[in-house]
ZALOVEX-18330 format. One record per residue: residue in three letters; residue number from 1; x, y, z of N, C-alpha, C in turn. Coordinates in nm, 2 decimals, always signed. Layout:
residues N
r/k/n.X/n.Y/n.Z/ca.X/ca.Y/ca.Z/c.X/c.Y/c.Z
ala/NUM/X/Y/Z/X/Y/Z/X/Y/Z
...
***
This chain:
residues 243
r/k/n.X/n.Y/n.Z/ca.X/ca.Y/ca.Z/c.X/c.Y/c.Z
unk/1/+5.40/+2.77/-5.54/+5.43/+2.64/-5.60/+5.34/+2.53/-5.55
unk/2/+5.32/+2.55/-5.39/+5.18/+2.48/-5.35/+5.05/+2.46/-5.39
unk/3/+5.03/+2.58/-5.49/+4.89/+2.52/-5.56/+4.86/+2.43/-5.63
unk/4/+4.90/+2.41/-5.73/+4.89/+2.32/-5.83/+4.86/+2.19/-5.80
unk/5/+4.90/+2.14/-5.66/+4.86/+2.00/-5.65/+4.78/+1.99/-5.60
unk/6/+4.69/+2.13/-5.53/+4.57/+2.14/-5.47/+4.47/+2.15/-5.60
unk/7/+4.48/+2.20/-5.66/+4.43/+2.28/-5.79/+4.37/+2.09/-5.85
unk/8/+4.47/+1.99/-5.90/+4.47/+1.87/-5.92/+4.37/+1.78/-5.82
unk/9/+4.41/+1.78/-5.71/+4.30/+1.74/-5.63/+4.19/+1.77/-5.63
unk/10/+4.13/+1.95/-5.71/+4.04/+1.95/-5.68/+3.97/+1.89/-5.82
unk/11/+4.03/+1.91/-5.91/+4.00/+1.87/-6.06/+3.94/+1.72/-6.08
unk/12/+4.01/+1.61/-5.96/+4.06/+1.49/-5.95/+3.89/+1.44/-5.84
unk/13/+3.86/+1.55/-5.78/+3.71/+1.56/-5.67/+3.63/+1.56/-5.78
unk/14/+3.63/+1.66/-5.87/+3.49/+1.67/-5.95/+3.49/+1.56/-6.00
unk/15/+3.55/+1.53/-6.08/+3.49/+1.40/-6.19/+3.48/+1.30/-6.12
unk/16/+3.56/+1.32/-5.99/+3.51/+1.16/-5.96/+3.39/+1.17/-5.88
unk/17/+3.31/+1.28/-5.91/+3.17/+1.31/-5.87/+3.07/+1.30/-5.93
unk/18/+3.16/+1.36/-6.08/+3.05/+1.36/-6.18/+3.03/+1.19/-6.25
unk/19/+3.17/+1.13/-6.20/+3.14/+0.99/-6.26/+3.00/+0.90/-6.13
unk/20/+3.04/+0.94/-6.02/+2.92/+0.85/-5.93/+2.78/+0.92/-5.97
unk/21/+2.80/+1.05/-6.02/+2.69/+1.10/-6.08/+2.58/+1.05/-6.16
unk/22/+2.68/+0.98/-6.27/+2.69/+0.91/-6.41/+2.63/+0.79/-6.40
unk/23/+2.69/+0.76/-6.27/+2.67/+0.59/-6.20/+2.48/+0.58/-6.20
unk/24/+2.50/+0.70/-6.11/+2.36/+0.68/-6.02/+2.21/+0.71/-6.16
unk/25/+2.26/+0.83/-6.28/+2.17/+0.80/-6.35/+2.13/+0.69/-6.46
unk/26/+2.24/+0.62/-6.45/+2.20/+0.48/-6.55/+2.15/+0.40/-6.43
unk/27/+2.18/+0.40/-6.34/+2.09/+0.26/-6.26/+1.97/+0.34/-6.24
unk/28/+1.92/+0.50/-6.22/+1.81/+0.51/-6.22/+1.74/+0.45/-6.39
unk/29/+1.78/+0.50/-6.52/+1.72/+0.49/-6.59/+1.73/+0.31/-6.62
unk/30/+1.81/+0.20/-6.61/+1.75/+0.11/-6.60/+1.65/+0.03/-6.54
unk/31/+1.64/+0.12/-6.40/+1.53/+0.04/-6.31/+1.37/+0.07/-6.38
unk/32/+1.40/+0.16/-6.43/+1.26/+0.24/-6.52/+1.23/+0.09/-6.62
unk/33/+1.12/+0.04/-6.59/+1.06/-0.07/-6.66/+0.96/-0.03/-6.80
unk/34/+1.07/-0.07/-6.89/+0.97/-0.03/-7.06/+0.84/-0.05/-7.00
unk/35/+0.72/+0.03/-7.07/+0.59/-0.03/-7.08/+0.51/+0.00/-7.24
unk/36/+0.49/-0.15/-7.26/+0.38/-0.15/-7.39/+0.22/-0.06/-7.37
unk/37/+0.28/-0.01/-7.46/+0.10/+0.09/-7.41/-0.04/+0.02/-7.51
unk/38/-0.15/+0.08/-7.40/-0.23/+0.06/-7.47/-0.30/+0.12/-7.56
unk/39/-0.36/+0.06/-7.71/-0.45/+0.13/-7.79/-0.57/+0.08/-7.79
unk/40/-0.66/+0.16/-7.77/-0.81/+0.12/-7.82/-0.85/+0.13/-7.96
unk/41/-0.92/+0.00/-8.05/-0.98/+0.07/-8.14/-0.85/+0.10/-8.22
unk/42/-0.74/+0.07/-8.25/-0.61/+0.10/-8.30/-0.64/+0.03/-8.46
unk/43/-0.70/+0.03/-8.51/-0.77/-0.01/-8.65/-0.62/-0.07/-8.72
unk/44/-0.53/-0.14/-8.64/-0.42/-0.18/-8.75/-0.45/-0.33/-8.85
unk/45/-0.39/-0.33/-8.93/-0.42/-0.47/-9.03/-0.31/-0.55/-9.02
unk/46/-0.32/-0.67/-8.99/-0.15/-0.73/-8.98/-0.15/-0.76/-9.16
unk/47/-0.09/-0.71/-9.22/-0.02/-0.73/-9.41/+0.08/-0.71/-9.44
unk/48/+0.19/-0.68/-9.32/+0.32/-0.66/-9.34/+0.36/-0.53/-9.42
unk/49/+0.23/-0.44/-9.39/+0.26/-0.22/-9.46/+0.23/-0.16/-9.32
unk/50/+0.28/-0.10/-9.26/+0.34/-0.05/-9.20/+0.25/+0.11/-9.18
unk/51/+0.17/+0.15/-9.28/+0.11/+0.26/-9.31/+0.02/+0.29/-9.19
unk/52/-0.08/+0.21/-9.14/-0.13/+0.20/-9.04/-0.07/+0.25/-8.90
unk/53/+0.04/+0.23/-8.89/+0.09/+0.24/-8.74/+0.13/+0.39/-8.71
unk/54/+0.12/+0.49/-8.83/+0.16/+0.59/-8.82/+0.08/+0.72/-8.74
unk/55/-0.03/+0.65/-8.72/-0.13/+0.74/-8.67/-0.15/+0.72/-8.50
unk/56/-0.05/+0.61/-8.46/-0.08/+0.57/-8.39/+0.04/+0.66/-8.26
unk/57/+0.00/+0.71/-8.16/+0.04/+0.80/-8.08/+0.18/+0.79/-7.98
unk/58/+0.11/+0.64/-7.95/+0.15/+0.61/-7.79/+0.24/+0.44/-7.85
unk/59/+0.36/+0.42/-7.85/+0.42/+0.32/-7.92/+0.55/+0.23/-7.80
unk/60/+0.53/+0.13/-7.78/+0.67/+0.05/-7.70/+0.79/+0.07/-7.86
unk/61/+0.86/+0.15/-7.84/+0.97/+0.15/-7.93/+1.12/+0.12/-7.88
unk/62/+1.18/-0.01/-7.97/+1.34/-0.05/-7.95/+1.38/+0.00/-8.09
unk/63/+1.48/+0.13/-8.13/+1.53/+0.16/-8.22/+1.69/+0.12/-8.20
unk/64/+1.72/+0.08/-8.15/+1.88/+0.09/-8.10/+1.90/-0.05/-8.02
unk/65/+2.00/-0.13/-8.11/+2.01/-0.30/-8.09/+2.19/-0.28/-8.13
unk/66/+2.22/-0.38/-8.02/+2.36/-0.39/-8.00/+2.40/-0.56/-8.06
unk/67/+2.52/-0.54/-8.13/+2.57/-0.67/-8.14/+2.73/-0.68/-8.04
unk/68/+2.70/-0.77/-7.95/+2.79/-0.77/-7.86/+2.91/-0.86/-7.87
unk/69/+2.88/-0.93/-7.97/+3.00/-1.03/-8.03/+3.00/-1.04/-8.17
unk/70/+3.02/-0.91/-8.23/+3.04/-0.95/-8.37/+3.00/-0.79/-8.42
unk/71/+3.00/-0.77/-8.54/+3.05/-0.62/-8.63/+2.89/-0.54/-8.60
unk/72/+2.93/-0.43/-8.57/+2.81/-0.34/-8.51/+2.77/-0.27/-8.65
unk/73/+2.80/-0.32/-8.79/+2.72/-0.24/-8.89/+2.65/-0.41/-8.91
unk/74/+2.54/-0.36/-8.87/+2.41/-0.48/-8.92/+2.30/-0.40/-8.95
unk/75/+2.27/-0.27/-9.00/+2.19/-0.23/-9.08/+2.08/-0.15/-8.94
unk/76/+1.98/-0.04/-9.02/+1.91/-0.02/-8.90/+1.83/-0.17/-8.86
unk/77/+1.76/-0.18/-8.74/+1.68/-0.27/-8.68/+1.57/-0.18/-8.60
unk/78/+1.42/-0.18/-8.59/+1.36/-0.12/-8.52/+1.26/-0.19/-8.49
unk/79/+1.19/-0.17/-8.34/+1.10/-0.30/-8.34/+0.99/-0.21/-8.22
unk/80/+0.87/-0.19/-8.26/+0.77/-0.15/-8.22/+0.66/-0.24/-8.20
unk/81/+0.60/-0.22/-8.09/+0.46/-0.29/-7.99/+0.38/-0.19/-7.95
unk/82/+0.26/-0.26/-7.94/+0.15/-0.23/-7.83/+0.03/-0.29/-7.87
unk/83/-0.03/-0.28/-7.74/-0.16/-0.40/-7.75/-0.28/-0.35/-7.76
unk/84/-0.42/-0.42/-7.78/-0.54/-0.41/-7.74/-0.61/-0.47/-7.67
unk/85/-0.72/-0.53/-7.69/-0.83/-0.60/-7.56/-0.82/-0.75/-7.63
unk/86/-0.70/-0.77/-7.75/-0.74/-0.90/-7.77/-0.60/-0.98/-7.80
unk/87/-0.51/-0.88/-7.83/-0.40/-0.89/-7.92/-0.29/-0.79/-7.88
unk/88/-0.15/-0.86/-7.86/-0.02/-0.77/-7.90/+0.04/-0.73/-8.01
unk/89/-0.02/-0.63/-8.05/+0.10/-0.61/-8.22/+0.22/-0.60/-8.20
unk/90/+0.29/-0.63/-8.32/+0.45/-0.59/-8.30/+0.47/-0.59/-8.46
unk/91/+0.61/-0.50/-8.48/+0.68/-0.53/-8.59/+0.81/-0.50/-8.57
unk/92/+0.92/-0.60/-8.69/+1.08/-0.55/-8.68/+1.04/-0.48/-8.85
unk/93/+1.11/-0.35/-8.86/+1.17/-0.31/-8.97/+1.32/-0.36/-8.96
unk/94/+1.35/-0.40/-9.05/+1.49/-0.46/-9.06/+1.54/-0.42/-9.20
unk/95/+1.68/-0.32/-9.15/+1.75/-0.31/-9.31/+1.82/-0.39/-9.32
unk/96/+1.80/-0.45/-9.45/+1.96/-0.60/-9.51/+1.95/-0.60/-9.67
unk/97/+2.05/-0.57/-9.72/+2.06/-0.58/-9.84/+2.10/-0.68/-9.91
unk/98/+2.12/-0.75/-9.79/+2.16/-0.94/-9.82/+2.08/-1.06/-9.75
unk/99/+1.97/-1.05/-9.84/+1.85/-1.14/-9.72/+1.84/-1.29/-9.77
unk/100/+1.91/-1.37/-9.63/+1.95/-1.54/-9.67/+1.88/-1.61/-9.61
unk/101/+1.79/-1.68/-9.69/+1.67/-1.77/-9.59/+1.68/-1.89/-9.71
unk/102/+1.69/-1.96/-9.55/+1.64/-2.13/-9.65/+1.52/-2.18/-9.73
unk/103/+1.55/-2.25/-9.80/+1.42/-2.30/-9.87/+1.33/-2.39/-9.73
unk/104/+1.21/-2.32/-9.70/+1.13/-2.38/-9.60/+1.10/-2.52/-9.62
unk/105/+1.11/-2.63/-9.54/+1.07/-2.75/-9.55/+1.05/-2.81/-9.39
unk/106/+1.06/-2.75/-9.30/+1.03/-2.79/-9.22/+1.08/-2.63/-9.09
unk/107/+1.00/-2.65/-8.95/+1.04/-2.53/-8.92/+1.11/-2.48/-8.87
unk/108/+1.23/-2.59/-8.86/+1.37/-2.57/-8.80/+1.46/-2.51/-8.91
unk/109/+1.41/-2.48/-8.99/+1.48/-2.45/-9.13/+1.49/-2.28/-9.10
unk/110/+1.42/-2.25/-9.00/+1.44/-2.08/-8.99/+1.54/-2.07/-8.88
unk/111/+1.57/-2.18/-8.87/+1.72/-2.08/-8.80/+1.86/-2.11/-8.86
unk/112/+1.79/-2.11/-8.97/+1.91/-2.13/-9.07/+1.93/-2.00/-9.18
unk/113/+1.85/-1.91/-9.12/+1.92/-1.78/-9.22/+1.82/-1.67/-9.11
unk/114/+1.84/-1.55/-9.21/+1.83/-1.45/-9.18/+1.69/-1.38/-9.04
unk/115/+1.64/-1.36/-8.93/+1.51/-1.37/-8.91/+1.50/-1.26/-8.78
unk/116/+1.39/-1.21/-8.69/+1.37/-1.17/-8.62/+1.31/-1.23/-8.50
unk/117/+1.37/-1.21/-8.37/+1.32/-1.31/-8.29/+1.25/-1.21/-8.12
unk/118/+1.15/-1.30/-8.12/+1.09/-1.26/-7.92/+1.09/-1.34/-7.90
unk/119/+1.14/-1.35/-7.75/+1.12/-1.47/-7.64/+1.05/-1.41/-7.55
unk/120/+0.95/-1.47/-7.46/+0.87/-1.44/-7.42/+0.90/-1.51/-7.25
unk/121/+0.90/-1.43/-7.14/+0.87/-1.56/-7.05/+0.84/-1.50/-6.89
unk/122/+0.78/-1.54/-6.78/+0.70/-1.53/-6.69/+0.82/-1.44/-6.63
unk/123/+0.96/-1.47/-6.57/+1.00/-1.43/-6.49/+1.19/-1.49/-6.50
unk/124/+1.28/-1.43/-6.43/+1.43/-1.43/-6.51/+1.43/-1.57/-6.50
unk/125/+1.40/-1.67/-6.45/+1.43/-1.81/-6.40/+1.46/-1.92/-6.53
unk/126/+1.36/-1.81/-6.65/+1.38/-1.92/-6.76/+1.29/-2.03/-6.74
unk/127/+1.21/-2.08/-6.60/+1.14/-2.21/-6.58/+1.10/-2.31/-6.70
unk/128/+1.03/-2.17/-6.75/+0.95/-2.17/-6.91/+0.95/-2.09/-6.96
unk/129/+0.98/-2.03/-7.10/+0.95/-1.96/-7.14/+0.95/-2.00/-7.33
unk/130/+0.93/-1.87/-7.40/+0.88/-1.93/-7.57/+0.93/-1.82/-7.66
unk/131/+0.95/-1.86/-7.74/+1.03/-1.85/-7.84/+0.96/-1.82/-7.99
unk/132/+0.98/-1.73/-8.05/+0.91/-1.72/-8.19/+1.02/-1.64/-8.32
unk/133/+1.08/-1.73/-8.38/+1.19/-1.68/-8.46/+1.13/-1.68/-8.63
unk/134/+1.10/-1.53/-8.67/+1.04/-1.53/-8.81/+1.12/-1.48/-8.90
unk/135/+1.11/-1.60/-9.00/+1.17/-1.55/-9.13/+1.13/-1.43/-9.21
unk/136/+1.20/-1.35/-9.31/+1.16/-1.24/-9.40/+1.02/-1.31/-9.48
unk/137/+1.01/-1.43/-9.48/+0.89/-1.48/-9.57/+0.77/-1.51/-9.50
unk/138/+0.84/-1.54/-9.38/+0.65/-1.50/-9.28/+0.68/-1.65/-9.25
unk/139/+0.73/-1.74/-9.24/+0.76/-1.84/-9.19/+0.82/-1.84/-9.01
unk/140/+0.75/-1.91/-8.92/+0.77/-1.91/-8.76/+0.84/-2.05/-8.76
unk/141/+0.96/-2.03/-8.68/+0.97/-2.12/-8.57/+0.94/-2.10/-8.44
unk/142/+0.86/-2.15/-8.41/+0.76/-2.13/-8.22/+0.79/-2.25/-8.17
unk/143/+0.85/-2.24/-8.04/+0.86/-2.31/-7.96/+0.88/-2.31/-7.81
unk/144/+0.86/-2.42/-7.72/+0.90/-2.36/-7.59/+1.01/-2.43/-7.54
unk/145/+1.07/-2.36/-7.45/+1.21/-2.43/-7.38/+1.20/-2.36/-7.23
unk/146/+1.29/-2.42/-7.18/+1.29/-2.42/-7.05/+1.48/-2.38/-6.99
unk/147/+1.53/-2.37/-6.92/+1.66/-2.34/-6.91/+1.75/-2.46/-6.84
unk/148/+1.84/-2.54/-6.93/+1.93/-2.45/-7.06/+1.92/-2.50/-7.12
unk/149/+1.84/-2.44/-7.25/+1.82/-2.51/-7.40/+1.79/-2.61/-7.39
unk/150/+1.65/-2.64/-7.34/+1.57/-2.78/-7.35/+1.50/-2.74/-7.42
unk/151/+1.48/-2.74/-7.53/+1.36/-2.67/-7.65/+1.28/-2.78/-7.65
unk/152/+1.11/-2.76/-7.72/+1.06/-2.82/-7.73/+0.95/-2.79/-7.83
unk/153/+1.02/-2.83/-7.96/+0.99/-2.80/-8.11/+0.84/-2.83/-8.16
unk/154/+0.78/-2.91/-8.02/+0.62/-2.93/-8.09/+0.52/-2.83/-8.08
unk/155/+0.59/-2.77/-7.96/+0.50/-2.64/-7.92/+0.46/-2.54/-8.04
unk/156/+0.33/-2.52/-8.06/+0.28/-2.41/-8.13/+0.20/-2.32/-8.08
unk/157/+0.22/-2.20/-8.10/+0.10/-2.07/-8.05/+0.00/-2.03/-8.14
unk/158/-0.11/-2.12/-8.10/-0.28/-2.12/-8.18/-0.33/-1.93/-8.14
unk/159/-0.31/-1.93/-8.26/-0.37/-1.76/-8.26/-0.26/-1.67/-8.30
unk/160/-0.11/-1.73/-8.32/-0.01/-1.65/-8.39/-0.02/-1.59/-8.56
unk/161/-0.05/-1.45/-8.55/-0.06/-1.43/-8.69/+0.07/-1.31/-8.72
unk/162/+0.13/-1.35/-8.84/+0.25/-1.28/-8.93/+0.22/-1.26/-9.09
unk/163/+0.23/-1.17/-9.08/+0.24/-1.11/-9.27/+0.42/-1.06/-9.26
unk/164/+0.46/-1.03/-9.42/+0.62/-1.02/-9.41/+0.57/-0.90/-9.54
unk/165/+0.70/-0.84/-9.55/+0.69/-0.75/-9.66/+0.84/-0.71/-9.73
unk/166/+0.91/-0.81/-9.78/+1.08/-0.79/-9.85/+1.08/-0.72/-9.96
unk/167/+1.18/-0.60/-9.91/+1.20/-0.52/-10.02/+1.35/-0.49/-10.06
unk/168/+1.43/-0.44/-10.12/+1.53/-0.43/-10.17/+1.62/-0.40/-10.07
unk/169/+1.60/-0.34/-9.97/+1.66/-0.28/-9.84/+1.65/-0.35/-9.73
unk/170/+1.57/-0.46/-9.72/+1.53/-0.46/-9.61/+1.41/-0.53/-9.59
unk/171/+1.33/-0.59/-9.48/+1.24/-0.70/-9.48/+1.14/-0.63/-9.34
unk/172/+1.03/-0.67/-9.32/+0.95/-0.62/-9.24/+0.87/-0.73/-9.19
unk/173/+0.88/-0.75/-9.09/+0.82/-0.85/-8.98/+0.69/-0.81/-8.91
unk/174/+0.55/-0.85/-8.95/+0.46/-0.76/-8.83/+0.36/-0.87/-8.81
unk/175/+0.32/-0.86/-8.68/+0.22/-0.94/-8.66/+0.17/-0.90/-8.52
unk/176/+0.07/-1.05/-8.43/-0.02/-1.02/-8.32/+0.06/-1.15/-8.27
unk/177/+0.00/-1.14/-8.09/+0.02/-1.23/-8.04/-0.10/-1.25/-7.96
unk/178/-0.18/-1.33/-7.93/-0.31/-1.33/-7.84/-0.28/-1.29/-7.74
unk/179/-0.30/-1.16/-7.67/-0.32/-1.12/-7.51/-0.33/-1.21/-7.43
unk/180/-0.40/-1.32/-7.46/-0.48/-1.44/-7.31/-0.38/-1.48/-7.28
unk/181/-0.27/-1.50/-7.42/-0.13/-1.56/-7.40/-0.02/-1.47/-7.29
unk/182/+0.01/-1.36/-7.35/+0.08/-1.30/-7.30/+0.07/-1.25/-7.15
unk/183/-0.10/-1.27/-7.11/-0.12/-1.22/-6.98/-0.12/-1.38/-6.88
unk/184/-0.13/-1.48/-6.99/-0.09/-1.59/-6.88/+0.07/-1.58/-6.83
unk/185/+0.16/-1.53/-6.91/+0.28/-1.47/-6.85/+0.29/-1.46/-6.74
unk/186/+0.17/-1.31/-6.68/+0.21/-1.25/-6.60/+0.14/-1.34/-6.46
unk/187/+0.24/-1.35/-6.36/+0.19/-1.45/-6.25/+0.13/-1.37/-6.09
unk/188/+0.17/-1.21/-6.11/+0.16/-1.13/-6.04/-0.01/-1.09/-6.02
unk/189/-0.10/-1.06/-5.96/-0.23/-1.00/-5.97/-0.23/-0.83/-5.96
unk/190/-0.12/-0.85/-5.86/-0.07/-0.64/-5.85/-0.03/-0.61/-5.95
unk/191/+0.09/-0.71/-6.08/+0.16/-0.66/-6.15/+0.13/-0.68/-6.29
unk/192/+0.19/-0.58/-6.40/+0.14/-0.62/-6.48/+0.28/-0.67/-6.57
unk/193/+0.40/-0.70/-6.52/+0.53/-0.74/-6.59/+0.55/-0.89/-6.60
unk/194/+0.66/-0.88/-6.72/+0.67/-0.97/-6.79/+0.80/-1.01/-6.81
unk/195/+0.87/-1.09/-6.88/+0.99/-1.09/-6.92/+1.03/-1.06/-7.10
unk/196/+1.08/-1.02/-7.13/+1.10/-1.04/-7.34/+1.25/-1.00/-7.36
unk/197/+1.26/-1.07/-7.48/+1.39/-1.08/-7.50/+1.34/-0.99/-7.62
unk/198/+1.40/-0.90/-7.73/+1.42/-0.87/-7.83/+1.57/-0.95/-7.94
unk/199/+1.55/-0.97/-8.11/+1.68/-1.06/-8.10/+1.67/-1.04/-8.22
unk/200/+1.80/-1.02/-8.36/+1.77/-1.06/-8.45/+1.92/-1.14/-8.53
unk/201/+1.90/-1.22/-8.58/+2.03/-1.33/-8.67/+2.01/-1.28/-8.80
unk/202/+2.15/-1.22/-8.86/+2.18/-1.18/-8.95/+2.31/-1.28/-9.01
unk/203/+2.27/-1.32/-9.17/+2.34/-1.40/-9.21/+2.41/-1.37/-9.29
unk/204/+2.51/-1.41/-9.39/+2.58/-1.38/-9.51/+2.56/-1.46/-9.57
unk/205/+2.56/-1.55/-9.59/+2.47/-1.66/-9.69/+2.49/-1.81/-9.62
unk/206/+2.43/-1.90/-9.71/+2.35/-2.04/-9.64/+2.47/-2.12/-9.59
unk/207/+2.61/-2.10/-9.68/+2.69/-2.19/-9.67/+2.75/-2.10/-9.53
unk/208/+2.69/-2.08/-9.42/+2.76/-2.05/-9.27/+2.84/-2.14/-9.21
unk/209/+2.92/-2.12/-9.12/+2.98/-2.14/-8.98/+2.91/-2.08/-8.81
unk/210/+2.92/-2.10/-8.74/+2.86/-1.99/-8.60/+2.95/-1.91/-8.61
unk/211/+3.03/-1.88/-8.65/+3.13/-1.76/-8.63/+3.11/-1.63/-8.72
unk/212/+3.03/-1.70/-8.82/+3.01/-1.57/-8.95/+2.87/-1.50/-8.88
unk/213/+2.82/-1.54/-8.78/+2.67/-1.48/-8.79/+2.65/-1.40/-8.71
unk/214/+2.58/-1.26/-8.71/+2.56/-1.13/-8.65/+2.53/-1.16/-8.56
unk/215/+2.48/-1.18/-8.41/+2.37/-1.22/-8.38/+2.35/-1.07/-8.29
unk/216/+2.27/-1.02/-8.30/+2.20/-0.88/-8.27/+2.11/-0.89/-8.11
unk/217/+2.12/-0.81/-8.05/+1.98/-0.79/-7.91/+1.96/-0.67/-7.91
unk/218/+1.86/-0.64/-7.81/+1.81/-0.52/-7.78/+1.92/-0.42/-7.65
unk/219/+1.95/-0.55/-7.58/+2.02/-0.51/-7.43/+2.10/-0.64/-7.45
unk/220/+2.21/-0.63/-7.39/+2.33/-0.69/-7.41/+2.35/-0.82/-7.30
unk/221/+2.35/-0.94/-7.36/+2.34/-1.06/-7.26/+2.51/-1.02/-7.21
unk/222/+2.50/-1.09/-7.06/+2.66/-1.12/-7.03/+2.68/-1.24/-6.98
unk/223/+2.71/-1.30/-7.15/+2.74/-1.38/-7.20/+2.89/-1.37/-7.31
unk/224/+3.00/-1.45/-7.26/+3.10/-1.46/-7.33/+3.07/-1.47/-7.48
unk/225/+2.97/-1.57/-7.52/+2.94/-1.60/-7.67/+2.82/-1.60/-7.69
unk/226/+2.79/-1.61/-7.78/+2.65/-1.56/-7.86/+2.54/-1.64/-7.79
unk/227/+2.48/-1.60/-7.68/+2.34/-1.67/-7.65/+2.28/-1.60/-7.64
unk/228/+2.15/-1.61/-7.67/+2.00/-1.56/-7.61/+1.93/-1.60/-7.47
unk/229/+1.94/-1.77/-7.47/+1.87/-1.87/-7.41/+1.96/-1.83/-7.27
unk/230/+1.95/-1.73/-7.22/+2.01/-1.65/-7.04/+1.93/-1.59/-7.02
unk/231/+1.89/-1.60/-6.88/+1.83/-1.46/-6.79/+1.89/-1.31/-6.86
unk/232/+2.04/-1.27/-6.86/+2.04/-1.16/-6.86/+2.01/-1.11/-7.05
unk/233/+1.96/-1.23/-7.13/+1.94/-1.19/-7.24/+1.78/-1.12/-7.24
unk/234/+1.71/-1.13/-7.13/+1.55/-1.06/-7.10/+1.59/-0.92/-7.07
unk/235/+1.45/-0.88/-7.08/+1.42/-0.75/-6.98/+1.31/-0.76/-6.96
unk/236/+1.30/-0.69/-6.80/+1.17/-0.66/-6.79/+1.05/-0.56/-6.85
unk/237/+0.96/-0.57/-6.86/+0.84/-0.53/-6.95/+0.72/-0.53/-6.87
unk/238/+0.60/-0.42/-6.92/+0.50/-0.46/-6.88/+0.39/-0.39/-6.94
unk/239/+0.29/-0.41/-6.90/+0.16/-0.39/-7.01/+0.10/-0.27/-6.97
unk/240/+0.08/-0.16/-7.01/+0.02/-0.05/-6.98/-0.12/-0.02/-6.96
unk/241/-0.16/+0.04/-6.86/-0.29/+0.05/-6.82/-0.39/+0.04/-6.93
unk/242/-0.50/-0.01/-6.93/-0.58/+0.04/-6.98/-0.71/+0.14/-6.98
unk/243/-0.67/+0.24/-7.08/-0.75/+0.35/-7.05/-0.85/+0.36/-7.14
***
């Protein structure tokens, strides 16, 4: 009749082994820092087709985006990089079968519907960092801000190029960022990391509230309500050797 509670104890040892187990390999695999790789010679065309990229080997891929305050069917989201000797490519494929964008008239008008967003910035502090939120129609809002939400809407990034490509399913974001840019980022000489946020605002149509809107990340701010503009809305990143 004595066994059983040994038998429980022992049942009660394992898992609570296999759970510190469990512990120790997500803190290993978060400490593991994404890296953008490099391509030489990667012959891609920024036109918002997608055909190009498929030959391409070595890819920074985010397939899997969390909405942490609001309904987890927002369509697939996938968002691929990597750079050259001049330029960062990137694109979002985005499925939406309900794509709500305002009539553009100025460039604050893109965060008024549907879009794909990077923040970009030196280090978690937020000091500075920048912002590039693009509509399905190839329309940017760029800006820089600093922490907390001091935006500063004059800022533009000379050398930012986007093509868009909307199709019945879904909308396609691709473009470059100048490297000089991105590597003024990095403040390290040893290092080659960075900070980025991944992000995308999904809408139901124009006539919103903040409460109707998806708002999508790559990695999950901890944040009670929908922000981006937090340290823990980054991750770290970094640029891959060049071979």
């Amino acid at each position: 009749m004595s066994v059983q509670p040994k038998q429980n104890l022992f049942k009660y040892i394992i898992l609570f082994g296999l759970f510190l187990l469990q512990r120790e390999l997500v803190f290993s695999q978060s400490s593991v820092v994404p890296e953008i790789p490099f391509q030489a010679e990667a012959g891609v065309s920024v036109d918002g087709k997608l055909d190009d990229w498929s030959k391409l080997k070595k890819l920074f891929v985010v397939d899997e985006f969390v909405s942490p305050w609001s309904s987890p069917d927002f369509g697939k989201t996938v968002f691929k990089a990597f750079y050259d000797k001049e330029y960062l490519y990137f694109y979002f494929d985005i499925e939406d079968k309900n794509i709500v964008e305002k009539k553009f008239e100025r460039e604050e008008d893109v965060a008024k519907g549907d879009r794909g967003e990077i923040f970009l910035s030196a280090d978690s502090s937020l000091s500075e960092y920048f912002c590039f939120e693009i509509a399905p129609s190839g329309e940017v809002l760029d800006y820089k801000a600093k922490y907390y939400r001091k935006f500063d809407y004059e800022w533009d990034l000379k050398g930012l190029e986007i093509k868009t490509d909307v199709g019945s399913s879904g909308y396609i974001l691709e473009g470059r960022i100048p490297l000089e840019f991105v590597k003024g980022l990095i403040k390290s000489k040893s290092s080659s990391e960075f900070r980025m946020g991944i992000f995308r605002g999904e809408f139901n149509s124009l006539s919103w509230n903040e409460k109707d809107i998806n708002w999508i990340s790559w990695i999950r701010p901890n944040t009670e309500k929908p922000d981006f503009h937090t340290p823990s809305a980054f991750q770290r990143v970094r640029l891959g050797r060049v071979e």
